[in-house]
VOGU-3710 file (C-alpha; in Angstrom, 3 decimals, decimal comma):
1> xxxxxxxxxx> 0,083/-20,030/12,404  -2,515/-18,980/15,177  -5,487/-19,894/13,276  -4,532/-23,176/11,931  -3,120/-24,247/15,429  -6,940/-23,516/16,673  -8,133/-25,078/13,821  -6,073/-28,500/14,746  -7,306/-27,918/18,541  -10,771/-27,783/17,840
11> xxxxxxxxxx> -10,524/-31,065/15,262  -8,690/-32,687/18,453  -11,693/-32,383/20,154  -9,846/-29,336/22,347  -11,935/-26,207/23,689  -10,566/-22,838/22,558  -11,512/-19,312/23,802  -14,684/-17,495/22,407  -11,740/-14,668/20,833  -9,987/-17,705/19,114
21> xxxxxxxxxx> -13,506/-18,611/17,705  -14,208/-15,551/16,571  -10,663/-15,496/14,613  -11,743/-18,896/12,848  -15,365/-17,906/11,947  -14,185/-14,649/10,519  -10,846/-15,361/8,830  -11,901/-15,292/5,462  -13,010/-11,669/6,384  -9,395/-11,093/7,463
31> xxxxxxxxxx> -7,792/-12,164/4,548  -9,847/-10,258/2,450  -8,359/-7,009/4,297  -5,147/-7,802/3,984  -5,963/-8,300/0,244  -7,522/-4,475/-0,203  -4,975/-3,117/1,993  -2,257/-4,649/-0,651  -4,366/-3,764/-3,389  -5,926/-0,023/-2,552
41> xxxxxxxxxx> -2,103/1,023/-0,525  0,074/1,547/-4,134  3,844/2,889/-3,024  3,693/5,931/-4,546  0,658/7,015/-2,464  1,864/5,835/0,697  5,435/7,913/0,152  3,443/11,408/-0,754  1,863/10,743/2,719  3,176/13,550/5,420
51> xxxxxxxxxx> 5,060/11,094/7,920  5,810/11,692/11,331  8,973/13,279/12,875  9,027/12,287/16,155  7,469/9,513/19,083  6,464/6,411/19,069  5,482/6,396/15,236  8,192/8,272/14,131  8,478/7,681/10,495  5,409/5,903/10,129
61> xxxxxxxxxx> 2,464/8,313/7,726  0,770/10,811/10,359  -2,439/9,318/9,402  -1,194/6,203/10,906  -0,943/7,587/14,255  -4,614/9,192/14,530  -6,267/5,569/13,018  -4,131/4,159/16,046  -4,962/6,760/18,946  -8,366/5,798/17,496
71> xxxxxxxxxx> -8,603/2,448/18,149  -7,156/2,386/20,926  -9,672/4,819/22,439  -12,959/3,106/20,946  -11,483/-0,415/21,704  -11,494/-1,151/17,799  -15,379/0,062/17,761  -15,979/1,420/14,760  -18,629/4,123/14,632  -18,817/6,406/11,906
81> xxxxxxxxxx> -19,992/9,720/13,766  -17,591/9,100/16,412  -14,902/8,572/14,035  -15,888/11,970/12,021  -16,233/13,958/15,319  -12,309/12,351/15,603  -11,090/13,688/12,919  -12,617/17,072/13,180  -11,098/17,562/16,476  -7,590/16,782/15,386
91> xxxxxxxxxx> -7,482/19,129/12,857  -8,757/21,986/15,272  -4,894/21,631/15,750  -3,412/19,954/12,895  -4,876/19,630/9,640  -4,886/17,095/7,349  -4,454/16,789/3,601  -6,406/15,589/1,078  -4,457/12,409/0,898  -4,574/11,634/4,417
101> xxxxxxxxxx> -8,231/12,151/4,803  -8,628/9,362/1,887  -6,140/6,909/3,416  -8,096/6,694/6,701  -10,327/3,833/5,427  -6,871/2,082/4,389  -5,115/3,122/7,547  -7,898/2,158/10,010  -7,987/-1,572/8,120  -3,648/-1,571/8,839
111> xxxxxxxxxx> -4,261/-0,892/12,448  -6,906/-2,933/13,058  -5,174/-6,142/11,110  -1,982/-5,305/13,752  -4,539/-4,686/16,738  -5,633/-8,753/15,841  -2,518/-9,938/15,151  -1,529/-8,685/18,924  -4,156/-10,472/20,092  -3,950/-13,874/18,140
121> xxxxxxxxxx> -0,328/-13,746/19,532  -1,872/-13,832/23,166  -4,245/-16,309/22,707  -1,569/-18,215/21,158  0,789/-17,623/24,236  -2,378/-18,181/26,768  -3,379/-21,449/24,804  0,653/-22,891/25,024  0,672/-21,619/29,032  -2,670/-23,762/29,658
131> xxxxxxxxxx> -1,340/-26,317/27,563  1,947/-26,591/29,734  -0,044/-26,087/32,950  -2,339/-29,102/31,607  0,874/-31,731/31,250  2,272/-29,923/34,313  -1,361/-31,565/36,205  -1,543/-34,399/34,736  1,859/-35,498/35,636  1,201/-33,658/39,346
141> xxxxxxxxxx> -1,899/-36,113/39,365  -0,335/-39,334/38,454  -0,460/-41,455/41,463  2,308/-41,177/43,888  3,836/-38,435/41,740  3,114/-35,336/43,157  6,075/-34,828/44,647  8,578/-36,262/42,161  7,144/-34,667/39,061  6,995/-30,747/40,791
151> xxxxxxxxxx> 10,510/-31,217/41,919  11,410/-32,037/38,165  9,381/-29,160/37,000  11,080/-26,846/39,578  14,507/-27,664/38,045  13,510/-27,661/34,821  11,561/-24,520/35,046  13,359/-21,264/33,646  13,386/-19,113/36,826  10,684/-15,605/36,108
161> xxxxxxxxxx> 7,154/-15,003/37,102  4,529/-17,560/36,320  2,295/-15,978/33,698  -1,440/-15,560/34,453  -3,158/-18,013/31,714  -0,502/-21,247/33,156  -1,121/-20,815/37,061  -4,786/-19,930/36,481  -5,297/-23,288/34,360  -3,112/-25,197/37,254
171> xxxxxxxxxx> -4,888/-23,645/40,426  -8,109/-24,649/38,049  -6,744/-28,176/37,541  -5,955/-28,609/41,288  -8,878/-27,012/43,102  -10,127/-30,094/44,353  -7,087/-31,780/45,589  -5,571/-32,210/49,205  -2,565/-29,661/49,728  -0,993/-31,942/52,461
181> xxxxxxxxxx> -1,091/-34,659/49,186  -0,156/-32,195/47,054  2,709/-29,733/47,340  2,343/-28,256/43,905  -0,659/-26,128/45,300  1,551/-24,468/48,276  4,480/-24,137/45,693  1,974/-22,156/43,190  0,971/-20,022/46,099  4,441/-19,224/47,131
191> xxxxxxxxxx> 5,446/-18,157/43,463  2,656/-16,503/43,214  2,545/-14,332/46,466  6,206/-13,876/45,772  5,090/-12,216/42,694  2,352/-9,723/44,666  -0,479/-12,066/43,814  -2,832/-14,841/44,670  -4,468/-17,581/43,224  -7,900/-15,534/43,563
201> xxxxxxxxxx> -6,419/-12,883/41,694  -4,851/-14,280/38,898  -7,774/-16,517/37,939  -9,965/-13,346/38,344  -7,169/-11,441/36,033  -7,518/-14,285/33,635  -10,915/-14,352/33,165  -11,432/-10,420/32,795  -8,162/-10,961/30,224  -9,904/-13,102/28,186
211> xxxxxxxxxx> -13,354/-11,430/28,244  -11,499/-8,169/27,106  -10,145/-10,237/24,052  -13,300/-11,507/23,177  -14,764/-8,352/23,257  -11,540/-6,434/21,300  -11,496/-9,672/18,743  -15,682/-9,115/18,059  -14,749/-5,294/17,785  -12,281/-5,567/15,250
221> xxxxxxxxxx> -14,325/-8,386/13,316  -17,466/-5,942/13,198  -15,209/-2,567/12,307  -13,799/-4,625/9,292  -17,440/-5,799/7,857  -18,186/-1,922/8,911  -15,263/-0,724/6,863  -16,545/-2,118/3,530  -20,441/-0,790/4,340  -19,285/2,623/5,111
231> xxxxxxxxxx> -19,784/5,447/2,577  -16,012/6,670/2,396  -16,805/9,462/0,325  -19,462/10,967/2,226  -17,443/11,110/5,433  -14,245/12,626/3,528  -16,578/15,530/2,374  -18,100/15,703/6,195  -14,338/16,271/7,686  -12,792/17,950/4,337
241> xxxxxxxxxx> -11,234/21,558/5,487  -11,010/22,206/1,553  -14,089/20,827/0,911  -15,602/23,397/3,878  -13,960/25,966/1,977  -14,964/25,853/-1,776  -18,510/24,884/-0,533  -18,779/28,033/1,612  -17,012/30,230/-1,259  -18,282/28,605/-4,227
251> xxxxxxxxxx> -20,979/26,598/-5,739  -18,461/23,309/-5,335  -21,620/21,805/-3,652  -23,571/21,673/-6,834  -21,057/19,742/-8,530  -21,177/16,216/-9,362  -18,711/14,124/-7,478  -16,099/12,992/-10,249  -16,247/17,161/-10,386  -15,560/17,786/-7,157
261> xxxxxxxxxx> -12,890/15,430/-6,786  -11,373/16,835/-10,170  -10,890/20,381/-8,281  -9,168/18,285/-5,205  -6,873/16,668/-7,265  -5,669/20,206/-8,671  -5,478/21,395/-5,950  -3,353/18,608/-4,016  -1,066/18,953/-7,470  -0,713/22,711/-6,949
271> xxxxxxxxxx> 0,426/22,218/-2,950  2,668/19,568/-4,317  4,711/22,054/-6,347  4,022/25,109/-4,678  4,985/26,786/-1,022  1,361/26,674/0,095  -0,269/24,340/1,433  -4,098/23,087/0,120  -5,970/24,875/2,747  -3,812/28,352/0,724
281> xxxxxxxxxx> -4,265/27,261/-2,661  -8,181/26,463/-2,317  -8,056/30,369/0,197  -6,409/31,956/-2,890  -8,863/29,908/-5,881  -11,587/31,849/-3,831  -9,656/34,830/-3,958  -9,212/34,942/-7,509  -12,309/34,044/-8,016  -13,976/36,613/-6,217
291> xxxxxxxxxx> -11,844/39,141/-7,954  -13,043/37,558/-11,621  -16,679/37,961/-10,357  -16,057/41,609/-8,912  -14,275/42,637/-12,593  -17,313/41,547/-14,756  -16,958/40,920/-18,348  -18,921/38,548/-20,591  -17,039/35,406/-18,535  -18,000/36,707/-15,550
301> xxxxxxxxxx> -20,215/33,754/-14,258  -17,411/31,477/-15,843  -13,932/32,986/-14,428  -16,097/33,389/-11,481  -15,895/29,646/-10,224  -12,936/27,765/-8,877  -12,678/25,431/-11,512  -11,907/28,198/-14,209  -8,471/28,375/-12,465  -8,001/25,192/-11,206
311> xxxxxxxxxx> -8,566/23,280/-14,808  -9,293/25,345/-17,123  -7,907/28,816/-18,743  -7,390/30,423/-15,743  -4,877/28,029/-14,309  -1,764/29,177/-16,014  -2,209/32,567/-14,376  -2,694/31,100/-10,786  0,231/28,344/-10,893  2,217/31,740/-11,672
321> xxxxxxxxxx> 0,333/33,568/-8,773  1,503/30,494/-6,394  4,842/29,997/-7,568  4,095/26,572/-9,080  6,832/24,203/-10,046  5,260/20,943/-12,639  6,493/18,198/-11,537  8,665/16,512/-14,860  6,041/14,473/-15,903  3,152/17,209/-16,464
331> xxxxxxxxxx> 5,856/19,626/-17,782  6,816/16,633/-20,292  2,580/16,205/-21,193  2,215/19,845/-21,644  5,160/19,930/-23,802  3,631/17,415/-26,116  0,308/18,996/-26,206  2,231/22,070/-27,286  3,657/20,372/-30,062  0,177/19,111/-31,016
341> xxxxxxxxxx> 0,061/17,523/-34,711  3,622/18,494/-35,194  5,188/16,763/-32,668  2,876/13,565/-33,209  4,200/13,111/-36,556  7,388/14,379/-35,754  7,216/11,413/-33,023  6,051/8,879/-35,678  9,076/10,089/-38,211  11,310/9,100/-35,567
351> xxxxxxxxxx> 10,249/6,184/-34,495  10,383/5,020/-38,472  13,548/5,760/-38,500  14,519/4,481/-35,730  12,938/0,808/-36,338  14,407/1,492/-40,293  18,220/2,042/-38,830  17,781/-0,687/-36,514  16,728/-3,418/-39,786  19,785/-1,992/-42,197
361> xxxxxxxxxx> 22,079/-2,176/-39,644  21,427/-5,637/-38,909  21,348/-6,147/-42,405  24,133/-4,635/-43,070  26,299/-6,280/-40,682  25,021/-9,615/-42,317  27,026/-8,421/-45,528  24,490/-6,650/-47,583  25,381/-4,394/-50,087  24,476/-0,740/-50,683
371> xxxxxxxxxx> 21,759/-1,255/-53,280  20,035/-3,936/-51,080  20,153/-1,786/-47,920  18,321/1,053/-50,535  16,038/-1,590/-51,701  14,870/-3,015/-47,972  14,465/0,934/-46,569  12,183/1,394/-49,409  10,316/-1,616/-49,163  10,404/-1,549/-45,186
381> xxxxxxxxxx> 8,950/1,875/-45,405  5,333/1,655/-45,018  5,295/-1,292/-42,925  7,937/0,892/-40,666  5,749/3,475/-40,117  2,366/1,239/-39,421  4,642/0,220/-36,732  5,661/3,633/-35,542  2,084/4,390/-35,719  0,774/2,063/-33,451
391> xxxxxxxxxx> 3,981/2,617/-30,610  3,224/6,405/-30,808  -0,078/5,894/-30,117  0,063/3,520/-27,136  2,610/5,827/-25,867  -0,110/8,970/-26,236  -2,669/6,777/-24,858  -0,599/5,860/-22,014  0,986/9,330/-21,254  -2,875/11,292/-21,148
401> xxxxxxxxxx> -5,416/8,872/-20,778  -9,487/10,339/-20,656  -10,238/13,622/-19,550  -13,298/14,154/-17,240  -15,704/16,827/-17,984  -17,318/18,839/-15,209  -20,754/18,528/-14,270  -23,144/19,561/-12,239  -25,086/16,934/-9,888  -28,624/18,662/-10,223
411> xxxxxxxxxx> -29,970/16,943/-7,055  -33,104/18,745/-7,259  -33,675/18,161/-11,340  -32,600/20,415/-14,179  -33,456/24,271/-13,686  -35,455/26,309/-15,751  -32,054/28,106/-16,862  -31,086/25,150/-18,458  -34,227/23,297/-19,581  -33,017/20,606/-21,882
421> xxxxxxxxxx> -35,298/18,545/-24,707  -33,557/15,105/-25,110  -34,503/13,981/-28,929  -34,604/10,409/-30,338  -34,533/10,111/-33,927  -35,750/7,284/-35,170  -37,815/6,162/-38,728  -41,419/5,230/-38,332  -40,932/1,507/-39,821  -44,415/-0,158/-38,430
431> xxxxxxxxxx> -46,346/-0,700/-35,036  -43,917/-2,660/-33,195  -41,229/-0,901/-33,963  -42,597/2,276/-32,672  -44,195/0,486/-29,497  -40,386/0,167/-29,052  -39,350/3,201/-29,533  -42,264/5,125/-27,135  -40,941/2,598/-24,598  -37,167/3,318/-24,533
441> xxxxxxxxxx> -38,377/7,198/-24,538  -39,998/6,322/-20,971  -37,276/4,528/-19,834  -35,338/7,824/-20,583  -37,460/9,859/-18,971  -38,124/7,156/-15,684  -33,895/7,331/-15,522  -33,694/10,941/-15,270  -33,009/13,354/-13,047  -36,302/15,003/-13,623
451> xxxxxxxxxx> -36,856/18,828/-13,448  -36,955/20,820/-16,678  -36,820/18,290/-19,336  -38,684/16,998/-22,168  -38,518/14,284/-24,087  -39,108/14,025/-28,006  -39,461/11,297/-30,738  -37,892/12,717/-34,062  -39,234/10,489/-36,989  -39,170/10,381/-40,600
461> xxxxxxxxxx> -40,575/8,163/-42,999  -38,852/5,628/-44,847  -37,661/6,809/-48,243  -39,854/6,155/-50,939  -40,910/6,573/-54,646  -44,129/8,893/-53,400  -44,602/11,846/-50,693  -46,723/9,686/-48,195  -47,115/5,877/-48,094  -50,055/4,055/-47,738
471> xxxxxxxxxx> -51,203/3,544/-44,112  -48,539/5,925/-42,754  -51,329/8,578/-41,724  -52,281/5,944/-39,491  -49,078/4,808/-37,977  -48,414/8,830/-37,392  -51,622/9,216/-35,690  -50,705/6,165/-33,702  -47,277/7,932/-32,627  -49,047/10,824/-31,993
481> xxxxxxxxxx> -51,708/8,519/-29,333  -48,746/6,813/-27,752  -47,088/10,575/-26,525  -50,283/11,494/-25,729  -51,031/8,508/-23,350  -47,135/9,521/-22,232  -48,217/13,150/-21,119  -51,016/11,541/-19,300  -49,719/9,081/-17,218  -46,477/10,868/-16,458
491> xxxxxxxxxx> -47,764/14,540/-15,850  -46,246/17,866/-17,577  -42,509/19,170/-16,718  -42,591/22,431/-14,945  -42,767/24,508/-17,975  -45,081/22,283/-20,044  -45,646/18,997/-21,537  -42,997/16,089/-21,003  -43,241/14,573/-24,008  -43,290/15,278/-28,259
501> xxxxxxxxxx> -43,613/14,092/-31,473  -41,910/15,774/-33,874  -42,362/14,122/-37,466  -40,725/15,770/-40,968  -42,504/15,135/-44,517  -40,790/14,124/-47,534  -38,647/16,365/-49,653  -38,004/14,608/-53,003  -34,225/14,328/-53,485  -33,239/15,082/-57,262
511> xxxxxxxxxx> -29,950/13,263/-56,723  -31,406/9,774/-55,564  -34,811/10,213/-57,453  -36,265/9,495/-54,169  -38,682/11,249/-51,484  -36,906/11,276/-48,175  -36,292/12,951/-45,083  -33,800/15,780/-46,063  -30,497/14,629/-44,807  -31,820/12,011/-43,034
521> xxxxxxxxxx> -30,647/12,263/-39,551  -27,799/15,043/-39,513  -30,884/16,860/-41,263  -33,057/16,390/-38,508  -31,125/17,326/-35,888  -30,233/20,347/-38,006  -33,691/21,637/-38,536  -34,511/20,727/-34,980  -32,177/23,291/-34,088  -33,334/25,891/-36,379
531> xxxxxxxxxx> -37,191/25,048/-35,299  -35,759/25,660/-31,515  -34,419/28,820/-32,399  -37,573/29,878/-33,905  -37,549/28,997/-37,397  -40,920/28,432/-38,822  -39,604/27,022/-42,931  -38,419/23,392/-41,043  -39,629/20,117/-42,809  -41,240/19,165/-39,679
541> xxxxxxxxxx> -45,291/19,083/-39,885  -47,729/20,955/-37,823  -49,938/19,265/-35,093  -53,323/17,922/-35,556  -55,717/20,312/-34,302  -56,369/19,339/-30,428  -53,935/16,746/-30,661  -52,487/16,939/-26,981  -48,709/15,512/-28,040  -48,189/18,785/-30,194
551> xxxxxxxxxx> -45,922/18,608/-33,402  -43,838/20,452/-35,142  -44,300/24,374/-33,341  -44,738/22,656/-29,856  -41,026/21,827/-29,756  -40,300/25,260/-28,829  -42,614/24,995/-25,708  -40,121/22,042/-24,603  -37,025/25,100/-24,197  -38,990/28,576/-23,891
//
């Protein structure tokens, strides 16, 4: 309503107040709030939210009441260090959960949406008070109807205080005028002193009223462009109390994100159906954890991080140390996963037969007889079951979804301890297509994290009817120039050259009557393995002597 009643004033040719302005220029911005707020708030998050049991908010999600205290404080400012230091001090006394701390974004937008719809209200009630004071001086200024048209206001006037906005725009409006021609101006001052005011003052009151909206209105504007600029996930790990935990206790910090988050989610699911609350369940992870390392064994390093026992083989045995209750929908999925191939066609039998005693019975209620109900089960067999198939699976796809794999970020590149060759394998076809080919293995080196890793071009020839093809010497050699000129303008890895060339002669292939790599690709990555391991009876060739690249042997320099 507010904005589109501006909107008309403005088109009349009307003057508005800088805060109404700012609600016009920016209202797209608004809607598009309200829009993620509807969008990123789902009902079943906002019910597992810890609500409040008593004041002002009572009932309303506790995060609701610190994104209010903190707006009111800041004036809707939105500053991201002063919003972390916030947080940090409230839970010195209260903590928060893991779900809280992620609906603060969402939470701040809801309060600040309700902080501008308070003040669109008041410019809305200021703009109708000038408005009446307006018609009030224009009928107060008619000639020889001062008197006549206050007495008709007085009577028609409910009885109250005058609010600031109307006798501000009247003493405005009549500032100029004669009092002894006049009476309105002694009867403003009258209701006004009545009320424990004075003209003076309630202009002065009225103009520091609306400069405060302006300046609130501009705040909230900027906080909600701020909002969508602001690195959410950063600041949750700044003010995380579990996050402070597993990072002190663990290496949690030299995770990958999706990771990290994939421990926080098990461990908001074990608080869920446990008596402890996150801050216990991450305290006893560590604990467990601790006493893996302290035990030993040949899993040691493995049982000796959090995530063994928060997603892997180790959680049975702490949901059991925690007194862990699934909730019916995880008990249901593990269940199923129990059943594995068993209960998948156990689920596709039934749904055959299901969709089969549905058909006869219609059938049969149309009047069939016995040896055409026997007849339509058998021919509505298969086509049953390709039916059965494809519900089954949508339901499995449905019920368990994709399963993220931890990882580790490796800020700083790969580590020596796991120095990693990434191999291309690819057929040397011509010049152009192995210009290609040396290009997309820079582009896979230029896109990686850097560190201890190598890069190398696996290539075999094209089968043929001989061991080596005219001119292929020469496209090798070529190959061989373009990793060279590789090393060279990229530099070595830490422990030795960046890139290789690794290219397998012919074995002649009884079967096909053809000279060939041996088993083509699955072959090469097989005796790639073998060479890395230190086998020296591969296919793949040796390097030309002084040839910087290195083939065949030099592979092992990429992992030793």
């Amino acid at each position: 309503m507010w904005p589109s009643s501006s909107a008309a004033a403005l088109e009349l040719g009307h003057s508005v107040v800088p805060a109404a302005e700012w609600l016009l220029d920016n209202y797209h911005l608004v809607e598009e709030q309200i829009r993620e707020i509807r969008d990123d708030l789902p009902p079943g998050f906002y019910r597992q939210l810890p609500k409040l049991a008593t004041g002002p908010f009572a009932g309303y999600p506790r995060v609701f009441g610190l994104a209010w205290a903190f707006v009111a404080h800041t004036d809707s400012h939105l500053d991201p260090e002063n919003l972390r230091r916030f947080i940090a001090a409230y839970q010195r006394v209260q903590p928060l959960t893991i779900g809280e701390l992620w609906a603060v974004a969402i939470t701040l937008r809801i309060v600040l949406i309700e902080n501008l719809r308070r003040l669109a209200d008041q410019i809305t009630a200021g703009r109708a008070d000038r408005a009446d004071a307006h018609a009030l001086a224009h009928r107060l200024l008619a000639p020889g109807q001062a008197r006549s048209a206050l007495e008709a206001d007085i009577a028609s006037r409910p009885p109250g205080p005058l609010s600031e906005p109307f006798a501000a725009q009247l003493a405005k409006r009549l500032r100029d005028q004669d009092p002894r021609t006049t009476p309105a101006l002694g009867w403003l001052e009258e209701r006004l002193r009545q009320q424990g005011s004075s003209i003076d003052e309630v202009v002065q009151h009225a103009l520091q009223r609306q400069g405060a909206s302006n300046v609130t209105v501009r705040n909230v504007i900027t906080s909600m462009r701020l909002i969508s600029d602001i690195d959410w996930s950063e600041l949750f790990e700044s003010v995380s109390l579990v996050d402070a935990l597993l990072r002190e206790g663990s290496d949690f910090e030299a995770m990958e994100f999706p990771t990290r988050n994939l421990y926080r989610s098990a461990i908001e699911q074990l608080a869920r159906g446990s008596p402890l609350t996150e801050l216990d369940v991450a305290r006893e992870v560590l604990r467990v954890a601790r006493a893996a390392a302290q035990a030993g064994g040949p899993q040691a390093e493995r049982t000796a991080d959090p995530g063994y026992h928060l997603i892997a083989e180790g959680r049975p045995a702490l949901e059991e140390t925690i007194g862990f209750t699934p909730p019916l929908r995880l008990a249901m999925s593990r269940f199923e996963v129990r059943l594995g191939i068993v209960g998948y066609v156990g689920a596709v039998l039934m749904a055959t037969a299901l969709l089969l005693f549905v058909a006869l019975w219609n059938v049969g209620a149309a009047g069939a007889g016995l040896g055409a109900l026997v007849l339509l089960a058998l021919l509505a067999f298969l086509p049953a079951t390709e039916v059965a198939t494809a519900l089954v699976n949508r339901t499995v796809a449905w019920s368990f979804g994709a399963i993220l794999l931890p990882g580790l970020a490796l800020r700083a590149g790969i580590p020596a301890s796991m120095r990693t060759l990434v191999a291309v394998p690819t057929l040397l076809t011509g010049e152009a297509d192995l210009r290609e080919q040396l290009e997309r293995l820079e582009v896979h080196h230029l896109s990686g994290t850097g560190g201890e890793i190598a890069f190398a071009l696996l290539t075999d020839g094209v089968d043929a009817d001989q061991e080596m093809l005219p001119g292929e010497e020469a496209l090798l050699a070529a190959a061989a120039e373009g990793i060279a000129l590789l090393n060279q303008r990229h530099g070595p890895a830490p422990g030795g050259l960046r890139f290789f060339l690794l290219h397998r002669r012919r074995l002649f292939n009884p079967a096909q009557g053809k000279w060939m790599g041996w088993e083509r690709k699955r072959g090469k990555l097989h005796e790639l393995n073998r060479l890395l391991r230190g086998a020296t009876d591969t296919s793949f060739l040796p390097g030309p002597a002084g040839q910087e690249a290195g083939v065949g042997g030099a592979a092992q320099q990429a992992v030793e």
